[in-house]
Backbone as CSV, one residue per row, in Angstrom:
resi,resn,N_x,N_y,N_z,CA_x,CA_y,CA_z,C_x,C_y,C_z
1,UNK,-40.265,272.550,438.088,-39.090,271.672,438.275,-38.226,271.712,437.030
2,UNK,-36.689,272.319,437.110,-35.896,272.343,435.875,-35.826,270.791,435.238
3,UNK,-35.666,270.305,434.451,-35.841,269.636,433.302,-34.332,269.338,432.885
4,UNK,-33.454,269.662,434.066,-32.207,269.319,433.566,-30.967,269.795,432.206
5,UNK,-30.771,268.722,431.708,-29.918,269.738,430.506,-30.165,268.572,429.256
6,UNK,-31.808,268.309,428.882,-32.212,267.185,428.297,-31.523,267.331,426.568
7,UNK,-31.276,268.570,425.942,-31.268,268.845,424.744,-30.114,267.872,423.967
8,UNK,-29.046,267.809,424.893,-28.266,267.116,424.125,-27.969,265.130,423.685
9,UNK,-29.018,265.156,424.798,-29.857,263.476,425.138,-29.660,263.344,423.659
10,UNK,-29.827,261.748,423.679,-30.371,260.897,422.423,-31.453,260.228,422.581
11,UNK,-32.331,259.903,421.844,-33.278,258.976,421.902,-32.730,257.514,421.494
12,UNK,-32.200,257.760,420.470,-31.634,256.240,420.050,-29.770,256.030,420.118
13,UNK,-29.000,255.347,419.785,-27.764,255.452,419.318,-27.763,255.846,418.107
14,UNK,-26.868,256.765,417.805,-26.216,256.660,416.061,-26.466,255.490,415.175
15,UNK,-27.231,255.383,414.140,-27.567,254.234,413.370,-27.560,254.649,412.031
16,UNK,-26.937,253.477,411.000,-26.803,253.597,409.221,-27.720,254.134,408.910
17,UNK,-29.333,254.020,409.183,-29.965,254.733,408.742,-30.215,256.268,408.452
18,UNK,-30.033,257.031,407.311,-30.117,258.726,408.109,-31.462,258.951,408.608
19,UNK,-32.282,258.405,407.977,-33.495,259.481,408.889,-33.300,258.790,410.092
20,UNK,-33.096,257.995,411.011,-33.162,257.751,412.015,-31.850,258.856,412.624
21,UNK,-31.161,258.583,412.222,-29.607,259.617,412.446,-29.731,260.286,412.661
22,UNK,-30.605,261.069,411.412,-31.105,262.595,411.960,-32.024,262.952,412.876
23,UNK,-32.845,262.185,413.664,-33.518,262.453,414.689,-32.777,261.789,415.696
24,UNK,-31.585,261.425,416.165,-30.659,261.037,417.723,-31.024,262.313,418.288
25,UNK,-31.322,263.118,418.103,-31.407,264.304,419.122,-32.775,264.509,419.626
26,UNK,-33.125,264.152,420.835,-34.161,264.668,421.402,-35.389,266.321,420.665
27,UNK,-36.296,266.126,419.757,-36.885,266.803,419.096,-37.655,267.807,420.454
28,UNK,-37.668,269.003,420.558,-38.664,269.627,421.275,-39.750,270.893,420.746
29,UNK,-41.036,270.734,421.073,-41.901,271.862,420.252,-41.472,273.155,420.775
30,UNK,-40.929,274.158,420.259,-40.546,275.341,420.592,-41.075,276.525,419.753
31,UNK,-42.010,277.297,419.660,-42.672,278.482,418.911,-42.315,280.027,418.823
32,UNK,-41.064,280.129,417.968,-40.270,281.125,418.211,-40.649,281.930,416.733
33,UNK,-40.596,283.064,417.414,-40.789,283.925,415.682,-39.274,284.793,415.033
34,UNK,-39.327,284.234,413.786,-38.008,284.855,413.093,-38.653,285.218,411.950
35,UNK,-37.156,284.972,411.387,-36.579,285.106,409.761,-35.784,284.437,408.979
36,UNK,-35.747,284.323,407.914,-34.584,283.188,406.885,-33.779,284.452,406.150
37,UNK,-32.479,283.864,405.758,-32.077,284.037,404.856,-31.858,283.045,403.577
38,UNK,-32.300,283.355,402.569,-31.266,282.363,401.680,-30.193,282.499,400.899
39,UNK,-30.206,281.471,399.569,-28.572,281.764,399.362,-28.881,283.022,398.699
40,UNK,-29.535,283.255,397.722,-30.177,284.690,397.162,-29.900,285.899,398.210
41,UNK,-29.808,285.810,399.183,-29.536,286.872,400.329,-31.273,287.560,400.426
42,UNK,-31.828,286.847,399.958,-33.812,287.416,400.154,-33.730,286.598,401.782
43,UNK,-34.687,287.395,402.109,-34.955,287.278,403.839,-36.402,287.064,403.412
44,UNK,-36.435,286.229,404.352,-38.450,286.326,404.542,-38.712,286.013,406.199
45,UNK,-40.091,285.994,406.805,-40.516,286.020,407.795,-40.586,284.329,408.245
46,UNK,-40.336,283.573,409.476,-40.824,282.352,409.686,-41.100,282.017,411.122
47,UNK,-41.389,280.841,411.398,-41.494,280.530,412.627,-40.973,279.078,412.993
48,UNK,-40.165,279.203,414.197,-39.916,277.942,414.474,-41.239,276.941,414.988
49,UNK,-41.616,275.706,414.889,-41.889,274.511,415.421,-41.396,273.612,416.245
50,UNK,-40.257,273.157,415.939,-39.654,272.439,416.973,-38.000,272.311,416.461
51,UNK,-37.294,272.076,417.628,-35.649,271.818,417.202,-35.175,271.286,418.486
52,UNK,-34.254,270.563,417.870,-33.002,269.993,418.694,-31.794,270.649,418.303
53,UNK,-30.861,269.962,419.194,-29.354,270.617,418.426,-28.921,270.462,416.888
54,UNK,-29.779,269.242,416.292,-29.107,268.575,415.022,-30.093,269.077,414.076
55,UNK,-31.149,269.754,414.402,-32.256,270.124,413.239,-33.558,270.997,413.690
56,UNK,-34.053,271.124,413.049,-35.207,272.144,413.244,-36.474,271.831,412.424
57,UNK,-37.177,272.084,412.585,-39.122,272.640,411.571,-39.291,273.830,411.532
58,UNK,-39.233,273.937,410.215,-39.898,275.607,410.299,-40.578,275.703,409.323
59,UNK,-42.117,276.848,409.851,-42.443,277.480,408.753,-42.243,278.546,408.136
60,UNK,-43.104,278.632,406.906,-42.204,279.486,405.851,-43.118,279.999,404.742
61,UNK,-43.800,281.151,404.571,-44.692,281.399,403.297,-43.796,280.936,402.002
62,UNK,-42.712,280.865,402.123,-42.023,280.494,400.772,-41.837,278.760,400.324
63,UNK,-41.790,278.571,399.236,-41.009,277.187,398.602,-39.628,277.022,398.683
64,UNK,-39.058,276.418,399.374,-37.690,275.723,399.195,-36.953,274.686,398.253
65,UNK,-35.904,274.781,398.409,-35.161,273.668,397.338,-34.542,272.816,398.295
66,UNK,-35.024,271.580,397.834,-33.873,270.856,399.290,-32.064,270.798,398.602
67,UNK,-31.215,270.448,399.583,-30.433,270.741,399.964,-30.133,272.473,399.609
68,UNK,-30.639,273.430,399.898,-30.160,274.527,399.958,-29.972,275.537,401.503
69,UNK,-29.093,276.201,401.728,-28.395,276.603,402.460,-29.194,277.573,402.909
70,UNK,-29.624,277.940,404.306,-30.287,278.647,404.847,-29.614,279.810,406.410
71,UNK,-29.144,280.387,406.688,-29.533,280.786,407.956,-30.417,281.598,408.372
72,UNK,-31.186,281.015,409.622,-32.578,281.876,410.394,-31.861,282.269,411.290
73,UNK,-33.016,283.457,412.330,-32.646,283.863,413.174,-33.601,283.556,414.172
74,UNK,-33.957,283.669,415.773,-35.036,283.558,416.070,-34.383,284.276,417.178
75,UNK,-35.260,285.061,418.016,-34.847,285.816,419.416,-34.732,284.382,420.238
76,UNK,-34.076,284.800,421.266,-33.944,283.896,422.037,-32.794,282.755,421.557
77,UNK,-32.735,282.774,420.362,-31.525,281.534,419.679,-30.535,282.310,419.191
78,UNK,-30.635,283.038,418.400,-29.884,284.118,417.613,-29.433,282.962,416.086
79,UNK,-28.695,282.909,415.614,-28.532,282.745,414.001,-28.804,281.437,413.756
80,UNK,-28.849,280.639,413.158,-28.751,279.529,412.847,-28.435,278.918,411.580
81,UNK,-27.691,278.205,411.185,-27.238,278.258,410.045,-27.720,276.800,409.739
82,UNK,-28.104,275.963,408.072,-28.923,274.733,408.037,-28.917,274.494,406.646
83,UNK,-29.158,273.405,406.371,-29.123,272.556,405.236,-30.916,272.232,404.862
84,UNK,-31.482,272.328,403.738,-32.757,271.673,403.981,-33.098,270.393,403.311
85,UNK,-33.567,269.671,404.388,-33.501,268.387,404.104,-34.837,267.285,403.812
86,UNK,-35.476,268.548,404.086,-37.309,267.403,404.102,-37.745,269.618,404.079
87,UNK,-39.155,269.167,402.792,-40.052,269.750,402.559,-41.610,269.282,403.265
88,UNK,-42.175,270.460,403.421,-43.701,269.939,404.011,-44.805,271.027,403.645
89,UNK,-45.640,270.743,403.614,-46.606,272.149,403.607,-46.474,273.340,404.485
90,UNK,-46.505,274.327,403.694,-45.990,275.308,404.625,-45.073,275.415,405.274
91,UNK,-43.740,274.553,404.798,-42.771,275.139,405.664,-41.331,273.854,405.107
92,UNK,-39.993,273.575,406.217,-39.387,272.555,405.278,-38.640,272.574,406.995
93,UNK,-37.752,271.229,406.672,-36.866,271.125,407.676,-35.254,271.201,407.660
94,UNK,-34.620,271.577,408.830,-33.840,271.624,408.491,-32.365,270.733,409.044
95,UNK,-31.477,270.770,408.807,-30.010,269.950,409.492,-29.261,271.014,410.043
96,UNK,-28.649,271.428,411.247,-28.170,272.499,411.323,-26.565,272.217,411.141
97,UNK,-25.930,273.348,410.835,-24.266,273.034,410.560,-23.785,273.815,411.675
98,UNK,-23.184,273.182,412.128,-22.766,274.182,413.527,-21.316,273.097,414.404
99,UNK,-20.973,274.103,415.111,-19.615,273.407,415.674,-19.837,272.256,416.792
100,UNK,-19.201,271.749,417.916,-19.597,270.829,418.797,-19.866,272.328,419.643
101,UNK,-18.939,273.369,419.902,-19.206,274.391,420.707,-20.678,275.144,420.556
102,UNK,-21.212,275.076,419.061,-21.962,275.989,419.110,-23.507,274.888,419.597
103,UNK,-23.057,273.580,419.186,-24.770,273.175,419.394,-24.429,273.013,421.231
104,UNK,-23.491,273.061,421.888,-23.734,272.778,423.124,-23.986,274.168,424.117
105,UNK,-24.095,275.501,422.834,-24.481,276.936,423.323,-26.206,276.505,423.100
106,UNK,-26.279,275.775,422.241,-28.162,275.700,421.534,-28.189,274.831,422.416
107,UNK,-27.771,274.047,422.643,-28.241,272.916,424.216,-28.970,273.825,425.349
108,UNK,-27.841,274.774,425.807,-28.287,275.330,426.726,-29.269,276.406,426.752
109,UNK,-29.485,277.214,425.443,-30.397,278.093,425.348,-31.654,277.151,425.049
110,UNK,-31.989,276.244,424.711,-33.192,275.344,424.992,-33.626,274.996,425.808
111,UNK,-32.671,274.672,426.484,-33.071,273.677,428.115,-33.646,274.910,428.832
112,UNK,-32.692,276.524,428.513,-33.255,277.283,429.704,-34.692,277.890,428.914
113,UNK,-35.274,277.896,427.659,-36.514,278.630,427.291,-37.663,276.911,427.905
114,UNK,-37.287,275.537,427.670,-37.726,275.116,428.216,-38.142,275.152,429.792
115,UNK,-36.975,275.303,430.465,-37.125,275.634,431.390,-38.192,276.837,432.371
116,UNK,-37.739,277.734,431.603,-38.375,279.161,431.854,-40.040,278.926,431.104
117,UNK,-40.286,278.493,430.273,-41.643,277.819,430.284,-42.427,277.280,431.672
118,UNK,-41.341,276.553,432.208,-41.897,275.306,432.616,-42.263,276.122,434.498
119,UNK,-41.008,276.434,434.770,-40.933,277.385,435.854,-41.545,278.972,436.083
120,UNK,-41.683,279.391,434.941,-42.566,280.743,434.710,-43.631,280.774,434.344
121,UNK,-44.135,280.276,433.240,-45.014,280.437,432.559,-45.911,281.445,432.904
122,UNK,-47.159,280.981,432.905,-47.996,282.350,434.162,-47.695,283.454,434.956
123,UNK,-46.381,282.798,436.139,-45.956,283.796,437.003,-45.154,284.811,436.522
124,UNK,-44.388,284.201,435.220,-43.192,285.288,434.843,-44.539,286.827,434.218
125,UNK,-45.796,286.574,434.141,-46.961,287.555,433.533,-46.831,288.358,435.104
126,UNK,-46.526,287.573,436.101,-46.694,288.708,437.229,-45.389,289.386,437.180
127,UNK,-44.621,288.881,436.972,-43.432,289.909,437.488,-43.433,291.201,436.981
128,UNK,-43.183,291.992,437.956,-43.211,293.351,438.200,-42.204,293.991,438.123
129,UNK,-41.784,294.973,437.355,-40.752,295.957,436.754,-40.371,296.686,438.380
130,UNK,-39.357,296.565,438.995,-39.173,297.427,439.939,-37.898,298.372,439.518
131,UNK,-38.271,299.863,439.593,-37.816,301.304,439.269,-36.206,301.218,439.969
132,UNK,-35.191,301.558,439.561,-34.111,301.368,440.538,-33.360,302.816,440.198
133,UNK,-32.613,303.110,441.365,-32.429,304.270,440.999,-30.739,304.656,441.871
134,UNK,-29.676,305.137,440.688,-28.518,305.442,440.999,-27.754,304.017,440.626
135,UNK,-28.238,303.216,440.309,-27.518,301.816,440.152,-26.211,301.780,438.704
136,UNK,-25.517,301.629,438.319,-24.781,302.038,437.682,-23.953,300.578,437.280
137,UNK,-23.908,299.593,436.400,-23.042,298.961,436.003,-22.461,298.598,434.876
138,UNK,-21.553,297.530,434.685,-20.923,297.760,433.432,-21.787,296.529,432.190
139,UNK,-21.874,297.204,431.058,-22.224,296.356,430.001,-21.539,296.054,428.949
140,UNK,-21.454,295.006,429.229,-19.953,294.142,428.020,-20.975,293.981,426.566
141,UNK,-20.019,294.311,425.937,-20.699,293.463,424.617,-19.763,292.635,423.904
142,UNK,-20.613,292.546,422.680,-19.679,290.815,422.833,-18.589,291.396,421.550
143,UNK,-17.850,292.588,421.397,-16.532,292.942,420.641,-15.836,293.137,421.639
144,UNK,-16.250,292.921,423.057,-15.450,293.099,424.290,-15.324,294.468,424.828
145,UNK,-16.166,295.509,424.484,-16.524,296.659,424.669,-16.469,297.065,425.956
146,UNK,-16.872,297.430,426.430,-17.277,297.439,428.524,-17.711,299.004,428.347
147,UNK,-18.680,299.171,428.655,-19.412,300.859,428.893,-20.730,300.880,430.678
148,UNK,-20.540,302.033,430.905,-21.170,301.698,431.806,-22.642,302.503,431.873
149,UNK,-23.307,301.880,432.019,-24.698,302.336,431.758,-25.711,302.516,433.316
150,UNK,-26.728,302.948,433.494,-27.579,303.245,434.536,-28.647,302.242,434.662
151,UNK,-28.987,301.381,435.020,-30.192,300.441,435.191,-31.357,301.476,435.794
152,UNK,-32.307,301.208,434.717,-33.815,301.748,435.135,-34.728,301.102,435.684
153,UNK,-35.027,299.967,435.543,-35.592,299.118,436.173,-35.009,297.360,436.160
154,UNK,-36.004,296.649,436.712,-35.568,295.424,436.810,-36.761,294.524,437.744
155,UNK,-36.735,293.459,436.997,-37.626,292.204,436.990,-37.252,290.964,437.140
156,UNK,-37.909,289.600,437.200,-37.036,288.697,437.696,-36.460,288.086,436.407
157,UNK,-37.230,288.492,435.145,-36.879,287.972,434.041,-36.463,288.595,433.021
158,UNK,-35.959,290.186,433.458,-34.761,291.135,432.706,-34.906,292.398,433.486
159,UNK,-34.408,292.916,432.695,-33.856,294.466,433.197,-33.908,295.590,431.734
160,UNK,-34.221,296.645,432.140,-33.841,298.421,431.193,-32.860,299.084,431.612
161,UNK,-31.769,299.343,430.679,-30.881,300.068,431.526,-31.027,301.069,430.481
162,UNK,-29.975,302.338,430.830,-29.727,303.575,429.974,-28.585,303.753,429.328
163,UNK,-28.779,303.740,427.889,-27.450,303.567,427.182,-27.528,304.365,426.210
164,UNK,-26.544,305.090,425.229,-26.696,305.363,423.844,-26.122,304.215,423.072
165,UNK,-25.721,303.072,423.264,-25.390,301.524,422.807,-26.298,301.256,422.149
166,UNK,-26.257,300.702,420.867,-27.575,300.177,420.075,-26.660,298.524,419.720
167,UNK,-26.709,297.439,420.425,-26.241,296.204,419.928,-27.293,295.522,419.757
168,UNK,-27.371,294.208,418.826,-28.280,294.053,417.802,-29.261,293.181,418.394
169,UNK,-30.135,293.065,418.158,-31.443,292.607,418.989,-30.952,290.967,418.751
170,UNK,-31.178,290.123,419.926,-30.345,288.800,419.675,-28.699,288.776,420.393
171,UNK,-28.527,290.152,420.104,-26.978,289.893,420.865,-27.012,289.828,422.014
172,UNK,-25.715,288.287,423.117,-25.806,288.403,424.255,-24.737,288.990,424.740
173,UNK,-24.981,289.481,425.505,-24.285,290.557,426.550,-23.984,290.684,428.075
174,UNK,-23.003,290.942,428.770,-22.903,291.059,430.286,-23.030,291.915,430.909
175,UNK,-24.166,292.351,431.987,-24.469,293.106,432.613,-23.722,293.093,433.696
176,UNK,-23.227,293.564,434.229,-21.897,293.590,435.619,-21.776,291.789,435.607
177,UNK,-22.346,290.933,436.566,-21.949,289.365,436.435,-23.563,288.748,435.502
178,UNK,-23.932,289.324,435.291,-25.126,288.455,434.762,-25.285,288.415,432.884
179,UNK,-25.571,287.079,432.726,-25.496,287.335,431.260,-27.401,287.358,430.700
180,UNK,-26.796,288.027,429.561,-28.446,289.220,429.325,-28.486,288.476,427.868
181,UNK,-29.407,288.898,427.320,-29.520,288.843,425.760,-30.691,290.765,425.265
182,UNK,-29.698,290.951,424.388,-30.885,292.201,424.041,-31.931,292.057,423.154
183,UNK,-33.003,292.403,424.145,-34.411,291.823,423.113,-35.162,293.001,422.438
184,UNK,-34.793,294.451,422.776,-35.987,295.621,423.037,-34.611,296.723,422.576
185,UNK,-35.242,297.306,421.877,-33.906,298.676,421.828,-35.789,299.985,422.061
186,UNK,-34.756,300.482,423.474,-35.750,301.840,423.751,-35.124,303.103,423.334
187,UNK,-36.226,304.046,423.733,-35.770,305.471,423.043,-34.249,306.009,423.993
188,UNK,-34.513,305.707,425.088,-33.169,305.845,426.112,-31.983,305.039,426.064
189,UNK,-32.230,303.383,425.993,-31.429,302.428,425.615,-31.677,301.334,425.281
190,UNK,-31.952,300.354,426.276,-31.843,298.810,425.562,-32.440,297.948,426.784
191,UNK,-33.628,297.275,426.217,-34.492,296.126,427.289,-33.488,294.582,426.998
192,UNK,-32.995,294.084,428.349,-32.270,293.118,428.096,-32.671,291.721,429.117
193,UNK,-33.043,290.855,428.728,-33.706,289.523,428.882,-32.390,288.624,429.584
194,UNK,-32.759,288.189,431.089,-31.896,287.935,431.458,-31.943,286.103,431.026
195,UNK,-30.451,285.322,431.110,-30.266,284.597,430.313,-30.416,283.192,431.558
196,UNK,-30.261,283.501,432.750,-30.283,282.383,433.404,-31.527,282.683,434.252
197,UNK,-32.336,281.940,435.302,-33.458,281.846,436.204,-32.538,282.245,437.160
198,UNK,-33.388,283.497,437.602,-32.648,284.472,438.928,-33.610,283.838,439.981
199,UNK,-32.753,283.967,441.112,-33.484,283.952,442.352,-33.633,285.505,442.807
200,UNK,-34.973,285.468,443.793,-35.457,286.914,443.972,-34.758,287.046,444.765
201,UNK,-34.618,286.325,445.487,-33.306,287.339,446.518,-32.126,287.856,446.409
202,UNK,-31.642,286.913,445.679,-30.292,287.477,445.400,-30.508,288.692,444.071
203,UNK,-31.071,288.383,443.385,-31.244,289.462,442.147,-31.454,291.213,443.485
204,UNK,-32.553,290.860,444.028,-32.865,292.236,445.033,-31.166,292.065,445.502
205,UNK,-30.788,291.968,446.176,-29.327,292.041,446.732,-28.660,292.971,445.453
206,UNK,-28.118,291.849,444.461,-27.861,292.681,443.382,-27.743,293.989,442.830
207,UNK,-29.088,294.227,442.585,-29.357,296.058,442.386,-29.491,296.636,443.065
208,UNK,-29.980,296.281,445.104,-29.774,297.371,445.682,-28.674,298.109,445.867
């Protein structure tokens, strides 16, 4: 059962207090694997814990400085840019800086990995790669590009098509009407993770 579009909920009203402030946003456990940057431009390896639109947990083999300037990346989210505001073992938290447009893009890419949890989990382990053959559509990228590539296969929860296109793992993209994210760069082209919960029927319609 979808879960609605809970991310941008509050738990409380806006209140003088900040730490309360900073948690108005519905907190959710989410276990995503990335990377940091800092201001140094050094990258290291991390993992998300949990985030809302207004903040995040992450861990981190490294020590932080609070208030210092961070952006991570995580598949499935793509950049994130943050303030750090609370230290912890192994890891620190963060405030994210972002537009009203961009946290209501992180709204929705939450609700749907929640989602797709919640509705897949197990079954999305069955879905089955089906081979397609002669299918031909167009793939936008996001400089507004349009090339048209060959779909190799397809599943209920992405697709392989054939490209010499290398766009950057994290980038989302349009497959004729469907929006993708690229998760996989293959020796032929590019494994792309579709961005909304397909129905099987219509998806089969689709590529035949």
């Amino acid at each position: 059962m979808s879960v609605g579009n809970p991310a941008l909920a509050t738990e409380t009203p806006p209140v003088e207090n900040k730490a309360k402030d900073q948690r108005r946003y519905q907190r959710f456990p989410l276990v995503l694997l990335g990377r940091f940057m800092r201001e140094n431009k050094q990258e290291y390896p991390c993992k998300l814990g949990n985030i809302s639109v207004g903040g995040a947990s992450i861990n981190s083999p490294v020590n932080l400085d609070l208030g210092e300037r961070i952006i991570a990346y995580f598949d499935h989210l793509g950049g994130l840019e943050g303030k750090v505001v609370r230290l912890f073992e192994g890891g620190f938290a963060i405030d994210l800086i972002a537009t009203r447009h961009k946290k209501e893009k992180l709204a929705g890419q939450i609700t749907w990995l929640i989602n797709k949890s919640e509705l897949s989990g197990i079954e999305e382990r069955r879905h089955e790669r089906v081979k397609v053959s002669d299918k031909f559509l167009n793939l936008k990228l996001d400089e507004g590009i349009a090339i048209v590539c060959r779909v190799l296969d397809v599943s209920l929860s992405g697709t392989a098509v054939e490209t010499n296109a290398r766009p950057p793992l994290g980038a989302d993209v349009l497959l004729g009407k469907l929006r993708c994210r690229v998760i996989r760069h293959l020796e032929n082209g590019i494994g792309l993770q579709f961005l909304d919960i397909q129905e099987p029927d219509a998806l089969r319609r689709y590529f035949d």
